[in-house]
N, CA, C and O of each residue as an XYZ file, in Angstrom:
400
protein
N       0.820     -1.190      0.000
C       0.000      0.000      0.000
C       0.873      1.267      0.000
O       0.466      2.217     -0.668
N       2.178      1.397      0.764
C       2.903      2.566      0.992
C       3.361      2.429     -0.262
O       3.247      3.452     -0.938
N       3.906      1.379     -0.865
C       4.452      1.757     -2.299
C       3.908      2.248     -3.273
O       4.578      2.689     -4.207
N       1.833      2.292     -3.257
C       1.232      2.752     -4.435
C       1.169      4.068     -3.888
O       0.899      5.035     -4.600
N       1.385      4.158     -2.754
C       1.003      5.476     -2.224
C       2.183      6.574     -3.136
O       2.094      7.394     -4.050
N       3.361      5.966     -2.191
C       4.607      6.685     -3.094
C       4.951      7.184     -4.644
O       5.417      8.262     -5.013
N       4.430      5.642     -5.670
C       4.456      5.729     -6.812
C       3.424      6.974     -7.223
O       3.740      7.859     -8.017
N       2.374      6.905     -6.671
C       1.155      8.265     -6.885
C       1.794      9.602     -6.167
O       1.184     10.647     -6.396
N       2.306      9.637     -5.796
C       3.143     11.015     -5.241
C       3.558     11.527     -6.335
O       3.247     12.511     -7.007
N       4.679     10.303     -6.443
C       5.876     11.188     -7.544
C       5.007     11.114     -8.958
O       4.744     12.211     -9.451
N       4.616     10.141     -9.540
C       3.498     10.596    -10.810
C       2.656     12.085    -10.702
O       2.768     13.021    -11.493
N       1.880     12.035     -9.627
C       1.711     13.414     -9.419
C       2.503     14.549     -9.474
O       2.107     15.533    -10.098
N       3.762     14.539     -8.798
C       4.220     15.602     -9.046
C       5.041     15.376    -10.541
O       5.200     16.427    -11.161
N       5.468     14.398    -11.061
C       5.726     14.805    -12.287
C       4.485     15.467    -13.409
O       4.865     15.916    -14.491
N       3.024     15.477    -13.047
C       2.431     15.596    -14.022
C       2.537     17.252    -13.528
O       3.199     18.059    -14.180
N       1.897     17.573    -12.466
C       2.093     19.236    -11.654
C       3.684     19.879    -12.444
O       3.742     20.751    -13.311
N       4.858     19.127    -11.812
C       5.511     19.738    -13.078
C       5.350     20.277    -14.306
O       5.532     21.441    -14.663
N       4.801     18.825    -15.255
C       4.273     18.893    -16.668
C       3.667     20.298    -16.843
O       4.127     21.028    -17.721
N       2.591     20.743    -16.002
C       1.097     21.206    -16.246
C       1.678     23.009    -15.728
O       1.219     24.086    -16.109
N       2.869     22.719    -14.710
C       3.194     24.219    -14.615
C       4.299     25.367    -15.631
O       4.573     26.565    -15.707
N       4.682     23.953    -16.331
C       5.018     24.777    -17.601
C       4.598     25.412    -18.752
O       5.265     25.892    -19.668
N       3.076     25.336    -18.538
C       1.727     25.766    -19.037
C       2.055     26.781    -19.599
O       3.282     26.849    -19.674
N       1.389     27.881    -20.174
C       1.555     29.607    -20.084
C       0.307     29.941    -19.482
O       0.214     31.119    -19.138
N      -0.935     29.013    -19.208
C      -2.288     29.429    -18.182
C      -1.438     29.784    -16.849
O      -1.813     30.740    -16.170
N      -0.214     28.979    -16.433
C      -0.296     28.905    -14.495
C       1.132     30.272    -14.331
O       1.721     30.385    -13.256
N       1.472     31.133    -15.488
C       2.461     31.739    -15.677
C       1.596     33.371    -15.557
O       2.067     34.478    -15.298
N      -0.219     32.837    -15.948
C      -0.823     34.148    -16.292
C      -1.876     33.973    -14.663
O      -2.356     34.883    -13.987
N      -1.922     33.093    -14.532
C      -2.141     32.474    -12.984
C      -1.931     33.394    -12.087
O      -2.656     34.280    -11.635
N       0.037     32.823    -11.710
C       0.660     33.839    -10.490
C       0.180     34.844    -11.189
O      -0.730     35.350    -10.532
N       0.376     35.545    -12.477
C       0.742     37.286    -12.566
C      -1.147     37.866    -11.867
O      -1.484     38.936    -11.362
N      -1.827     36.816    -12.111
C      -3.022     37.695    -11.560
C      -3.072     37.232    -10.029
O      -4.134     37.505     -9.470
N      -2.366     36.755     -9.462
C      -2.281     36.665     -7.839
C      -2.142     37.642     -7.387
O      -2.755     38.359     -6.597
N      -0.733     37.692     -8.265
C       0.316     38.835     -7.227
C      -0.204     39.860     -7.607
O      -0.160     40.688     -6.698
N      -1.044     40.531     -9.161
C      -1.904     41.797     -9.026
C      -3.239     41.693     -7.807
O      -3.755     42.705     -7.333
N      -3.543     40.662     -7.533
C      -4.448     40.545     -6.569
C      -4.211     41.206     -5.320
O      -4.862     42.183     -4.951
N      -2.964     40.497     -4.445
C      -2.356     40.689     -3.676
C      -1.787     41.951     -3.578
O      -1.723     42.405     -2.436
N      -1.260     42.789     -4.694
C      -0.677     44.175     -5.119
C      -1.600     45.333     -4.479
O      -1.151     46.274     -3.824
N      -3.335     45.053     -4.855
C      -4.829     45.524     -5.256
C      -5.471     45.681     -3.302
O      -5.892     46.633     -2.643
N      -5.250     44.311     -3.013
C      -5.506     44.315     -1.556
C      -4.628     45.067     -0.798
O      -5.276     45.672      0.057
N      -3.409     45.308     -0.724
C      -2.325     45.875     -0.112
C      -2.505     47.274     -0.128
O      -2.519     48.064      0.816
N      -2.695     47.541     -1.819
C      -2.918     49.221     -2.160
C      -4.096     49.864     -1.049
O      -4.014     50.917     -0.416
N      -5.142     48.914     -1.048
C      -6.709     49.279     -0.194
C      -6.390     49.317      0.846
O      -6.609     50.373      1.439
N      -5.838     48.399      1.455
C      -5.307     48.694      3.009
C      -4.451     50.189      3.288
O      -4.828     51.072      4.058
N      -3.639     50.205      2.740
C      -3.060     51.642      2.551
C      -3.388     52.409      2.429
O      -2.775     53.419      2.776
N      -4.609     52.447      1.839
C      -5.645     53.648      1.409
C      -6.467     54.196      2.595
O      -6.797     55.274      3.089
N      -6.591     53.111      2.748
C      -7.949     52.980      4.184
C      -6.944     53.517      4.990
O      -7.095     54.729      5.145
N      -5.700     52.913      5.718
C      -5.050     53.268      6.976
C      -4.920     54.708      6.732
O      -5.350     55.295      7.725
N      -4.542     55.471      5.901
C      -4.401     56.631      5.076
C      -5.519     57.576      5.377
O      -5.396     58.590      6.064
N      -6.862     57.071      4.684
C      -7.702     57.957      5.139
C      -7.729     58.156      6.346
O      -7.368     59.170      6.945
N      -8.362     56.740      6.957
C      -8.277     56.788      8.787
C      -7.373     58.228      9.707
O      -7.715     59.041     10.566
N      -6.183     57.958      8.991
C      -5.204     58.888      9.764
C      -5.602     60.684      9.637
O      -5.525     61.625     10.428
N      -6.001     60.549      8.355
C      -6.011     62.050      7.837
C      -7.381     62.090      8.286
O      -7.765     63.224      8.572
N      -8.196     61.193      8.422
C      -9.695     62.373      9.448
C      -9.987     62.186     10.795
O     -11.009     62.610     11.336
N      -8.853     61.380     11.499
C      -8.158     61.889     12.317
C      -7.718     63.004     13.087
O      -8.044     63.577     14.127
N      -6.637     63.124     11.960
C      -6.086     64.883     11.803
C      -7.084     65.910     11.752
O      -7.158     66.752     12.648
N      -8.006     65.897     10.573
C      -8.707     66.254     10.035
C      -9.927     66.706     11.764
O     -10.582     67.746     11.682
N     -10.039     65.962     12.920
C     -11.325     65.928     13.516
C     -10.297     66.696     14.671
O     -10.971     67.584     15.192
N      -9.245     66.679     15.115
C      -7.963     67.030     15.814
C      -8.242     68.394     15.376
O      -8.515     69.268     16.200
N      -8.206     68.555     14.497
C      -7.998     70.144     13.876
C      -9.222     70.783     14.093
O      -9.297     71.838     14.724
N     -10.229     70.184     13.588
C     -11.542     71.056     14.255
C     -12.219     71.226     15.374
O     -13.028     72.121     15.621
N     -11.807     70.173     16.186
C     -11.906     70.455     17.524
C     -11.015     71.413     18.031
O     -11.379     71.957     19.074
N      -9.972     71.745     17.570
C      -9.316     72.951     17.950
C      -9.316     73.948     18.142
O      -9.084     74.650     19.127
N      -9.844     74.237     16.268
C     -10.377     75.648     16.107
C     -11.616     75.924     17.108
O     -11.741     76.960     17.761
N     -12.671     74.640     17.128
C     -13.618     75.301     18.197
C     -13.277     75.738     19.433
O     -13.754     76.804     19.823
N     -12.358     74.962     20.294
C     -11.814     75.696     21.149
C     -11.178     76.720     21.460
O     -11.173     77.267     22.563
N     -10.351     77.173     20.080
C      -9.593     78.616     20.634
C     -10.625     79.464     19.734
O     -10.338     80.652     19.587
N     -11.803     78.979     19.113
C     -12.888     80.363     18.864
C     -13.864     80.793     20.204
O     -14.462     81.863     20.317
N     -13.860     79.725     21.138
C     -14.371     79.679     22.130
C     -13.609     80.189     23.167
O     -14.105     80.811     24.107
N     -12.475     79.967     23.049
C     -11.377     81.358     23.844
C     -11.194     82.586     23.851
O     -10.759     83.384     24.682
N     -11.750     82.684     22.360
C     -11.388     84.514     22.334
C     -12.208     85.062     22.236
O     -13.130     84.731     21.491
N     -12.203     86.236     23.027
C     -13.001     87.314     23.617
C     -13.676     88.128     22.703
O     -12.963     88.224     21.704
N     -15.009     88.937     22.536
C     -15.197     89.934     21.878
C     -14.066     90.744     20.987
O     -14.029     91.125     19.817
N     -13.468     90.796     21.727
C     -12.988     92.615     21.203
C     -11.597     92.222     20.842
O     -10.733     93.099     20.849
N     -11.340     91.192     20.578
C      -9.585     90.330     20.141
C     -10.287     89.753     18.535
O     -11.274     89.116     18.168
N      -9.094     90.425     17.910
C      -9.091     89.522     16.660
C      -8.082     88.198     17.016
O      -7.102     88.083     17.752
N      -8.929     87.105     15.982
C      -7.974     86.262     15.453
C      -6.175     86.071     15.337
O      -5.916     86.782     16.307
N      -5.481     85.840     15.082
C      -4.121     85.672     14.447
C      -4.378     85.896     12.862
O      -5.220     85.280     12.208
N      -3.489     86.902     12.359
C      -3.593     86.969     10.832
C      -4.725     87.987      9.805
O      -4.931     88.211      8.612
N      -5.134     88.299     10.843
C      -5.853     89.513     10.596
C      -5.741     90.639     10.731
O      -5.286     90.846     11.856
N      -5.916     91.593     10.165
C      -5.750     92.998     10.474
C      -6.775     93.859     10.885
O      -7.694     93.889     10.067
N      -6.907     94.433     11.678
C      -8.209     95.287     12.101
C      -7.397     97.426     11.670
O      -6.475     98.137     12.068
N      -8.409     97.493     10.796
C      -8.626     98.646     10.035
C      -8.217     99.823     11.490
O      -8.356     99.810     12.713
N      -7.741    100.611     10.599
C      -7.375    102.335     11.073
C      -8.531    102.462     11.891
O      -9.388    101.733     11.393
N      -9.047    103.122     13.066
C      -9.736    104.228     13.237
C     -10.343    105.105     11.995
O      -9.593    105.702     11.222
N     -11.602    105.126     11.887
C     -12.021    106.335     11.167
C     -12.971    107.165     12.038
O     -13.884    106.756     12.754
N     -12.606    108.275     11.846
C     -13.687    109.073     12.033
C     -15.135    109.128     11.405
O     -15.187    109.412     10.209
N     -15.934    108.965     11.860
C     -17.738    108.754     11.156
C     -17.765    109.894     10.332
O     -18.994    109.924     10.257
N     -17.343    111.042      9.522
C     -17.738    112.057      9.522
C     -17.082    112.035      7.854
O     -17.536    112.481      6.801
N     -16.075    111.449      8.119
C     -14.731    111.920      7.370
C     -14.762    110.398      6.132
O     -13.752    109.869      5.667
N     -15.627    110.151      5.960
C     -15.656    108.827      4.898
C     -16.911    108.217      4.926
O     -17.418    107.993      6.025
N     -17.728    107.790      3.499
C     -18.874    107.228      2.991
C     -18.724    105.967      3.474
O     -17.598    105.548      3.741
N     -19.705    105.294      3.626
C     -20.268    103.990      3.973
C     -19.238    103.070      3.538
O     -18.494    102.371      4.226
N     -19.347    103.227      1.857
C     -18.656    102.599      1.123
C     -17.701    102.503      0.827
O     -17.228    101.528      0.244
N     -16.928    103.867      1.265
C     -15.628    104.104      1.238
C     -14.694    103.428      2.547
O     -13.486    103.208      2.631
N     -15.756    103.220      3.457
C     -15.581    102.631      4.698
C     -15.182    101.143      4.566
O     -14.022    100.742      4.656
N     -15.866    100.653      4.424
C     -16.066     98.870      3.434
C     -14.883     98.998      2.639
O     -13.925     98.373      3.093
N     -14.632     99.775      1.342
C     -13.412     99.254      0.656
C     -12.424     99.523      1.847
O     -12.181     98.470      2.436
N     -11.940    100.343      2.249
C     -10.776    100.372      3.117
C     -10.736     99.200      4.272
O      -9.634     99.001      4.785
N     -11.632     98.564      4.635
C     -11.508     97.461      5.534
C     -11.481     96.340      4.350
O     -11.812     95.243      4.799
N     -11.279     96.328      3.433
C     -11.229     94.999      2.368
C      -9.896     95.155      2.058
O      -9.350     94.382      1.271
């Protein structure tokens, strides 16, 4: 019995030999490893997004907090708050362009 066993081994693998010199089991792997390439890319993608709305939720919780810090009468960082005008001495509109 162990000997038919054996003889069917190696017949087998000589035919698996035979059959992997194919050009089907050559176009085989190449669509594995694009498989495998495809899954890898998605994971990356995903961990990727994950991270950046993350960041993304980090950051807006922030801003709400330091808009919630500052006071009336404080500008921002990066802004400029306009000259003094006198009410008397400039149109509405003339008012508006100079603060733009």
């Amino acid at each position: 019995m162990k000997s038919k066993l054996k003889e069917l081994w190696f017949k087998s693998e000589d035919k698996s030999v035979e059959y992997s010199k194919l050009g089907i089991f050559e176009t085989l792997s190449k669509l594995v490893y694009t498989a495998a390439m495809l899954v890898m890319c998605v994971i990356i993608f995903i961990v990727y997004c994950i991270s950046e709305l993350v960041v993304y939720i980090k950051e807006k919780m922030q801003r709400k907090d330091d808009v919630e810090k500052l006071d009336e009468y404080s500008a921002q960082e990066g802004y400029t708050v306009p000259e003094k005008v006198e009410p008397g001495e400039m149109s509405k509109v003339d008012r508006v362009r100079k603060w733009m």
